[in-house]
LOPALO-452051 format. One record per residue (C-alpha): residue number from 1; residue in three letters; x, y, z. Coordinates in Angstrom, 2 decimals. Layout:
{n = NUM&res = ala&x = X&y = Y&z = Z} .
...
***
This chain:
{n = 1&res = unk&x = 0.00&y = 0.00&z = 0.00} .
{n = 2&res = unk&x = 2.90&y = 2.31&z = 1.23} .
{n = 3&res = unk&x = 4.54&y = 1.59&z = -2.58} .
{n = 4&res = unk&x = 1.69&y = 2.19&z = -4.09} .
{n = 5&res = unk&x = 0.78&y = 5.61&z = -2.54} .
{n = 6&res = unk&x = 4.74&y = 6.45&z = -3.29} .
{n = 7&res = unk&x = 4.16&y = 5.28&z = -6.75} .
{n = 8&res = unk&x = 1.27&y = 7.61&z = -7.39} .
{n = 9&res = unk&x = 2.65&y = 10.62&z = -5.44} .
{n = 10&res = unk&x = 5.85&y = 10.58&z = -7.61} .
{n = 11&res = unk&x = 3.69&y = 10.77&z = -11.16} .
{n = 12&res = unk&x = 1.41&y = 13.17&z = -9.79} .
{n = 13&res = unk&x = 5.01&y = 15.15&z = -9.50} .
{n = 14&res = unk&x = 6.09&y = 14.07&z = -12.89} .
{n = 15&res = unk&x = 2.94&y = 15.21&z = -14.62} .
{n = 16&res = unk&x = 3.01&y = 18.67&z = -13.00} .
{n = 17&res = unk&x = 6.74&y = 18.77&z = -13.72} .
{n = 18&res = unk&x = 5.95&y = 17.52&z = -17.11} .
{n = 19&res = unk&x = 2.97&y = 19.96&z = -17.88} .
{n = 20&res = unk&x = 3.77&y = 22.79&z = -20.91} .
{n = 21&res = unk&x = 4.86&y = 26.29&z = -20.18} .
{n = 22&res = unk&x = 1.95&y = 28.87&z = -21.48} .
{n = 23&res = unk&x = 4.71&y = 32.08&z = -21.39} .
{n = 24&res = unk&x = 3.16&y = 35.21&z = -22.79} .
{n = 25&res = unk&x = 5.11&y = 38.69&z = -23.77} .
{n = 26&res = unk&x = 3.42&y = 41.85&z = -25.36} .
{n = 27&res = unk&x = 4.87&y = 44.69&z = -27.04} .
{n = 28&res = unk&x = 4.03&y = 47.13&z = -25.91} .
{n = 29&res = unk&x = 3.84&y = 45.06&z = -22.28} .
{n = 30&res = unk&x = 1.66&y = 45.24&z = -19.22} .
{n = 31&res = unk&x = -1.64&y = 44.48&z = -21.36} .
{n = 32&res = unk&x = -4.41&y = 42.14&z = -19.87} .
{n = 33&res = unk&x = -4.11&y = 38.17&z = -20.81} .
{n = 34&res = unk&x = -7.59&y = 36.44&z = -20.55} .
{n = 35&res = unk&x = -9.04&y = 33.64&z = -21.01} .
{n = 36&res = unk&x = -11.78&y = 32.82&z = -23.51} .
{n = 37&res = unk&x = -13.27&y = 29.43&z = -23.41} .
{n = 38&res = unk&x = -15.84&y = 27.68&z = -25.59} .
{n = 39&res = unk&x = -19.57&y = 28.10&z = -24.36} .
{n = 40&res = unk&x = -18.25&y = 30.81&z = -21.73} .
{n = 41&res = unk&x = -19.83&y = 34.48&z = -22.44} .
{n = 42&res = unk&x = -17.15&y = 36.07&z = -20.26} .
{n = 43&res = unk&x = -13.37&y = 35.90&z = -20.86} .
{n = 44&res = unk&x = -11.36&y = 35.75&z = -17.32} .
{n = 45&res = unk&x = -8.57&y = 38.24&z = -16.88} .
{n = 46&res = unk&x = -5.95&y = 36.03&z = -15.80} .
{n = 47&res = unk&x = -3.24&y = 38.55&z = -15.15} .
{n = 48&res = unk&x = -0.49&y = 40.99&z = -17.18} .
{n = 49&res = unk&x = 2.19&y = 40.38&z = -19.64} .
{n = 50&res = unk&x = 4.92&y = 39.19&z = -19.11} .
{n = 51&res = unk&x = 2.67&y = 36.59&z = -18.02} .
{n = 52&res = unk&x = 3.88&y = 32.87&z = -17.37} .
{n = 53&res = unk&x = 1.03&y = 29.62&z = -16.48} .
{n = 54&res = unk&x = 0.60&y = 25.84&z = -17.23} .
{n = 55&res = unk&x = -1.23&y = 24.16&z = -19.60} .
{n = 56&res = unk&x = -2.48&y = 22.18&z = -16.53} .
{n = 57&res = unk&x = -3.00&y = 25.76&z = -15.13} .
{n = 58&res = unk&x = -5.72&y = 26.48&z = -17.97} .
{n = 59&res = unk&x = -7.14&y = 22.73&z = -17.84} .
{n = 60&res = unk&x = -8.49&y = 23.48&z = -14.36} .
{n = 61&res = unk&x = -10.19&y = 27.02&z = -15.36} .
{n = 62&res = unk&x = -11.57&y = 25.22&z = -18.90} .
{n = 63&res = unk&x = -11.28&y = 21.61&z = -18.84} .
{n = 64&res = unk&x = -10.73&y = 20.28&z = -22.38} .
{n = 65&res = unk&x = -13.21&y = 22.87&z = -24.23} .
{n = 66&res = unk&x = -11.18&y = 25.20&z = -27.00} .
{n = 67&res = unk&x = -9.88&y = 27.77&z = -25.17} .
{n = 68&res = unk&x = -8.03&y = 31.41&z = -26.58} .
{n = 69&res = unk&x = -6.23&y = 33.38&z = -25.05} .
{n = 70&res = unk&x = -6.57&y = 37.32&z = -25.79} .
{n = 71&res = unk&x = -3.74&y = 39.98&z = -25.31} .
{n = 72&res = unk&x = -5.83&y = 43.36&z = -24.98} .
{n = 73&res = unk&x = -4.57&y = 46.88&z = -24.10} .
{n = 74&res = unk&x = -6.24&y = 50.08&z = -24.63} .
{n = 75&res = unk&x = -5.41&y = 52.18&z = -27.43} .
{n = 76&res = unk&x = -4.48&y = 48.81&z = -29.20} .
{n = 77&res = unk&x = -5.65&y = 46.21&z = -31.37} .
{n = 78&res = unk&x = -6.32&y = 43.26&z = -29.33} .
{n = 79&res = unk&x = -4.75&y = 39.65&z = -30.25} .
{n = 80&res = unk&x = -6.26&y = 36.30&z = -29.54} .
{n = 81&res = unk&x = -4.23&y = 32.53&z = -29.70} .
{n = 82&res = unk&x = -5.60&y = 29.62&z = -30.14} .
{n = 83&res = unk&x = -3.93&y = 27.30&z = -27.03} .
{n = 84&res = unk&x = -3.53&y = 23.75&z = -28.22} .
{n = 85&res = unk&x = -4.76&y = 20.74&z = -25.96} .
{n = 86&res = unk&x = -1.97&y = 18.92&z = -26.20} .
{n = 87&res = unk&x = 1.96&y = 20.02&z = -27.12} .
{n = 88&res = unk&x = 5.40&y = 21.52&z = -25.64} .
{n = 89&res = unk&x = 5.83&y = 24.70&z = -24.06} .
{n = 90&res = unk&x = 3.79&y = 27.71&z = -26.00} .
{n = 91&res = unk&x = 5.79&y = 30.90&z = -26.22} .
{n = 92&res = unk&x = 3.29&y = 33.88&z = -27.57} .
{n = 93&res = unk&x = 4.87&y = 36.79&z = -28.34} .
{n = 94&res = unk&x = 2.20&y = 39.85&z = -29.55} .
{n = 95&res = unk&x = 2.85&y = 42.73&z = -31.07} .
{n = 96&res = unk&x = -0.24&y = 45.17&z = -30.47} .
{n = 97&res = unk&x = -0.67&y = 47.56&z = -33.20} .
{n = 98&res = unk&x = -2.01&y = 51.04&z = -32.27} .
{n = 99&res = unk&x = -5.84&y = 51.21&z = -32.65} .
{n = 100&res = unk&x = -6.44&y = 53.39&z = -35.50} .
{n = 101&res = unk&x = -9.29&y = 55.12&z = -33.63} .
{n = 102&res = unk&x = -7.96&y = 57.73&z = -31.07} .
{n = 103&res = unk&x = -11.77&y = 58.04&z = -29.32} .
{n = 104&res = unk&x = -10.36&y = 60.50&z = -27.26} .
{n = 105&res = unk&x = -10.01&y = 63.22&z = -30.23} .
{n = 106&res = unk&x = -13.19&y = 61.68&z = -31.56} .
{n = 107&res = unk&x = -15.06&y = 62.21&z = -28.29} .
{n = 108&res = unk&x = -13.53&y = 66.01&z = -28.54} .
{n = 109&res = unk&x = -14.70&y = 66.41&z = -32.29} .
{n = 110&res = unk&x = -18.50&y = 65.16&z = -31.32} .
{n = 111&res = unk&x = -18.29&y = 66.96&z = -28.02} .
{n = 112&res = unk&x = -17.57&y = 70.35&z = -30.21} .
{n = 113&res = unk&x = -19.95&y = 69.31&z = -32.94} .
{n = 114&res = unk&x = -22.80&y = 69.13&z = -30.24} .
{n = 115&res = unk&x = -22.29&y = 72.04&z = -28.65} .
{n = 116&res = unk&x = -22.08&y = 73.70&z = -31.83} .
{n = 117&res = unk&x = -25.51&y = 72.53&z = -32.69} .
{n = 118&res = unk&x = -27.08&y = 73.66&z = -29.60} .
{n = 119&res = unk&x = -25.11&y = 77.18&z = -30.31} .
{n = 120&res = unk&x = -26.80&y = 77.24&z = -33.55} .
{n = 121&res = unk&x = -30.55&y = 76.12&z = -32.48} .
{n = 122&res = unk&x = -29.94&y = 78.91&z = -29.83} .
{n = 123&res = unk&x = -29.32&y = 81.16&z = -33.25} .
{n = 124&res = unk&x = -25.92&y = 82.29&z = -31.48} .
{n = 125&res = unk&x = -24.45&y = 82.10&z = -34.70} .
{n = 126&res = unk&x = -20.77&y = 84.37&z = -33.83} .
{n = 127&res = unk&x = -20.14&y = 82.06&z = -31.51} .
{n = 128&res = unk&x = -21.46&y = 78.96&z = -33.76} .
{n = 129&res = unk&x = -18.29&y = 80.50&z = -36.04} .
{n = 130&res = unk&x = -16.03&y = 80.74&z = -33.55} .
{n = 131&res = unk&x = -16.71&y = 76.53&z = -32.72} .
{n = 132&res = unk&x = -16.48&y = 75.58&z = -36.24} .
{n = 133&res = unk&x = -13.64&y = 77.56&z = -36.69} .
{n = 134&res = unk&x = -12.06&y = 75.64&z = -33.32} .
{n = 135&res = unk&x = -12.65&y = 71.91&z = -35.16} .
{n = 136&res = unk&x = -11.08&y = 73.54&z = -38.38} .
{n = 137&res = unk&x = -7.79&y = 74.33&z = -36.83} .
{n = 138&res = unk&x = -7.95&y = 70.94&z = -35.04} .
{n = 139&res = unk&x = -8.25&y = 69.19&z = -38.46} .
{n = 140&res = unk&x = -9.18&y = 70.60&z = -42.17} .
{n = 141&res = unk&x = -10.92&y = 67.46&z = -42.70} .
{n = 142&res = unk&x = -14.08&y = 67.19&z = -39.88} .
{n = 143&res = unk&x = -16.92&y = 67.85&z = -42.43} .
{n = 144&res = unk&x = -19.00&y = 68.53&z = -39.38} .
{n = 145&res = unk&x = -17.20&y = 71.80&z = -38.83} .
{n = 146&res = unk&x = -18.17&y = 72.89&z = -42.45} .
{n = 147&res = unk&x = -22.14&y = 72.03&z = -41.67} .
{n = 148&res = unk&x = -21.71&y = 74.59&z = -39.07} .
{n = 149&res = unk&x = -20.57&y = 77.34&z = -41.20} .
{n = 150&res = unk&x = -22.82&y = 76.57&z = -44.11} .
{n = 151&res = unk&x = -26.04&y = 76.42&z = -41.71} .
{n = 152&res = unk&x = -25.16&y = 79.23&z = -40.18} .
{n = 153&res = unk&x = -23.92&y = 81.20&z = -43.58} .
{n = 154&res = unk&x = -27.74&y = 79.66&z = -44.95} .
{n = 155&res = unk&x = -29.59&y = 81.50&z = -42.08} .
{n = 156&res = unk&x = -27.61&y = 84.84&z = -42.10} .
{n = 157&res = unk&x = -28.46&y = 84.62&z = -45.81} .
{n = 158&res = unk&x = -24.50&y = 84.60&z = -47.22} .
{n = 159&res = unk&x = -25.66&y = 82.00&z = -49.64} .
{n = 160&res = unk&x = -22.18&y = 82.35&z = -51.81} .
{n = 161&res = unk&x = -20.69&y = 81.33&z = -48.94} .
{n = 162&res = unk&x = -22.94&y = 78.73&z = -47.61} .
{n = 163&res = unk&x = -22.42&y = 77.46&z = -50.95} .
{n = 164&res = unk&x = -18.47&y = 77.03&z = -50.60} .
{n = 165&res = unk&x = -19.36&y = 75.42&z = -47.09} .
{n = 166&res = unk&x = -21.56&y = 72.91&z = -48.16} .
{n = 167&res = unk&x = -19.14&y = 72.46&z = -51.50} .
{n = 168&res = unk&x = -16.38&y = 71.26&z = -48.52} .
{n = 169&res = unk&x = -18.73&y = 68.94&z = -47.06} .
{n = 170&res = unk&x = -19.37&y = 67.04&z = -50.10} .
{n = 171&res = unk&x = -15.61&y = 67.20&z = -51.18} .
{n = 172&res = unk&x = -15.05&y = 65.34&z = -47.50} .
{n = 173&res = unk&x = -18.12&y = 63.47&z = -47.31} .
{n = 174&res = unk&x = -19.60&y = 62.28&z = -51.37} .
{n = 175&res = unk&x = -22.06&y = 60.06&z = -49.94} .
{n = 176&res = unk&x = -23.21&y = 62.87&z = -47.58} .
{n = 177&res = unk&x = -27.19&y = 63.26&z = -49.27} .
{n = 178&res = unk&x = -28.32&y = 65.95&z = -46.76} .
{n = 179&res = unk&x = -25.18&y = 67.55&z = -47.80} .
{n = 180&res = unk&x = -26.08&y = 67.46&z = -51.39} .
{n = 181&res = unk&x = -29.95&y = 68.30&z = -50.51} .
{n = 182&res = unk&x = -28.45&y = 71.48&z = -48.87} .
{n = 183&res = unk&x = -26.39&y = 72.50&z = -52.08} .
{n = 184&res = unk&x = -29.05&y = 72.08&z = -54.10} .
{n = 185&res = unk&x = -31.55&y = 74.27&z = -52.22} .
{n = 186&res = unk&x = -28.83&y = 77.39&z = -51.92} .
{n = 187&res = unk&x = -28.42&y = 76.69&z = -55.65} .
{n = 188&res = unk&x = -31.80&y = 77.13&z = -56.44} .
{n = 189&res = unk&x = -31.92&y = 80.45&z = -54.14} .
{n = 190&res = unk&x = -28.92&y = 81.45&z = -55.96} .
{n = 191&res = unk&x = -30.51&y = 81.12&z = -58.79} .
{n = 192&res = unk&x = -34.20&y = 82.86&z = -57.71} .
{n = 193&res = unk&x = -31.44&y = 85.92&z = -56.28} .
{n = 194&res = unk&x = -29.90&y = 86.49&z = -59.69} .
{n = 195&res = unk&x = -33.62&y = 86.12&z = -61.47} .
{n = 196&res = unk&x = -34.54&y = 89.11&z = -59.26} .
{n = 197&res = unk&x = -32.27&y = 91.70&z = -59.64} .
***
């Protein structure tokens, strides 16, 4: 019985011993590792990179359901690995790229769009300008800013200028319809306005 209980005690050791290395770097490092498994709807955050586990580690969380394992920082792209059930040590090394999307100079563009709009309902239209003019020098190419100066160029009746407003807007935006509704309306005034002279 003693032998036996030896016997079992030592493989139990082995198979630890023997279980694969999961090892897990990022570039850039410190993002979030975490587990997704099969029929789970909620990946577990299992820690930070440079992360280090055992297969038999991730065995225990997931049993023998496909499991991934997903390398996420903000401001990046994440990256997902498939782990294998069986195998040698697993070396992951991800590379984030940089998320295209900076949301925090989106969130500034919409913030300044909206209040721009409520400027412009409030028919404060100098200080409409003065926002539109504020997205402009933060980038030429927010069509939104160029709404704002042709609505308000529209109500002040500047319709030559409204015109080259709206003109932007389509240059940024060609599937923009309301855009091209908006041209063709100050067109047509245009048009009425030279008639009647």
């Amino acid at each position: 019985m003693r032998a036996s209980i030896l016997a079992f005690s030592t493989l139990a050791t082995l198979a630890t011993a023997c279980s694969p290395t999961i090892a897990v770097e990022s570039s850039p490092a410190g993002a979030e590792i975490a587990l997704e498994v099969e029929g789970d709807d909620v990946p577990r955050v299992l820690g930070y990179t440079p992360f280090k586990t055992t297969g038999t580690a991730l065995s225990d969380l997931a049993g023998t359901a496909p499991k991934r394992l997903v390398v996420r920082k903000q401001g990046f792209r994440s990256e997902s690995f498939l782990v294998p059930e069986t195998g040698g040590d697993l070396a992951i090394r991800a590379a984030l790229a940089a998320d295209a999307a900076n949301y925090a100079e989106i969130n500034r563009y919409v913030r300044l769009v909206l209040k721009g709009q409520r400027l412009l309902l409030q028919r404060r239209f100098e200080e409409t300008m003065k926002v539109a003019a504020e997205i402009r020098r933060a980038s030429e190419n927010v069509a939104s800013a160029y709404e704002l100066e042709g609505t308000v160029y529209y109500l002040t009746d500047k319709m030559a200028q409204a015109r080259a407003a709206w003109a932007r807007v389509i240059e940024l935006e060609p599937d923009n319809d309301e855009a091209r509704g908006m041209l063709t309306l100050i067109e047509a005034r245009l048009e009425t306005g030279a008639r009647n002279r």
